[in-house]
C-alpha positions in Angstrom: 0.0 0.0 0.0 1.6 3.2 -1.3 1.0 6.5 0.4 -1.8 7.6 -1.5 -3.6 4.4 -1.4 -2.6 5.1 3.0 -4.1 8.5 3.1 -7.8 7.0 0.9 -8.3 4.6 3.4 -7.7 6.7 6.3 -10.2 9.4 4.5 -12.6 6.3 4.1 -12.4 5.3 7.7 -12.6 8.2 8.8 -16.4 9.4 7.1 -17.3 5.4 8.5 -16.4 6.8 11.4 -18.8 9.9 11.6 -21.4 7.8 10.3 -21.2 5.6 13.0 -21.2 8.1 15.4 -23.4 11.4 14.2 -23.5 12.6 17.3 -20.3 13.8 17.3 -18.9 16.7 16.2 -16.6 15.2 12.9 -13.3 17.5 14.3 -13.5 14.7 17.2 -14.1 12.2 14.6 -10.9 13.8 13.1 -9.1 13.9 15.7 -9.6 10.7 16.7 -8.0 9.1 13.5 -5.4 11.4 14.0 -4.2 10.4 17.2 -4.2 6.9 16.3 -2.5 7.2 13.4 1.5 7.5 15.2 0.7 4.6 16.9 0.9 2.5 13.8 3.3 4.1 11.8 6.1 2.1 12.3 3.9 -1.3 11.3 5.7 -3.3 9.3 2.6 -5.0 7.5 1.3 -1.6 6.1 -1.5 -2.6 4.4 -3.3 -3.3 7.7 -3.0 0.4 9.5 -6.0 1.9 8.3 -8.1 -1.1 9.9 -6.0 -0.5 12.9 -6.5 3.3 12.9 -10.0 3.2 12.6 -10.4 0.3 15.3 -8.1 2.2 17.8 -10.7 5.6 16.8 -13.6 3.6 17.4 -12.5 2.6 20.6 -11.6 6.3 21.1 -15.4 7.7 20.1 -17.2 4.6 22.1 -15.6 6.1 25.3 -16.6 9.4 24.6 -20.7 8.3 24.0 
């Protein structure tokens, strides 16, 4: 998975994301994804960190409902 390919599926998890959870506001949505990305960076199967980074968010946005 290039970067580009990286940066669509983050995008794509990311609007899952706020449709799971239209409650709240999408700049916590955002954010969310955003502080889980770092935590996968250094993966060395990158194909797989979107699906982390948007488990990790989800986690995230449950706590906060």
């Amino acid at each position: 998975m290039n970067r580009s390919e990286k940066a669509r599926a983050i995008t794509e998890a990311t609007e899952r994301l706020m449709k799971l959870f239209p409650g709240l506001p999408p700049s916590i949505v955002e954010d969310a994804v955003s502080d889980s990305v770092p935590e996968f960076e250094g993966n060395p199967i990158r194909d797989f960190v979107p699906l982390f980074v948007e488990r990790t968010a989800k986690q995230k946005l449950r706590a906060l409902v």
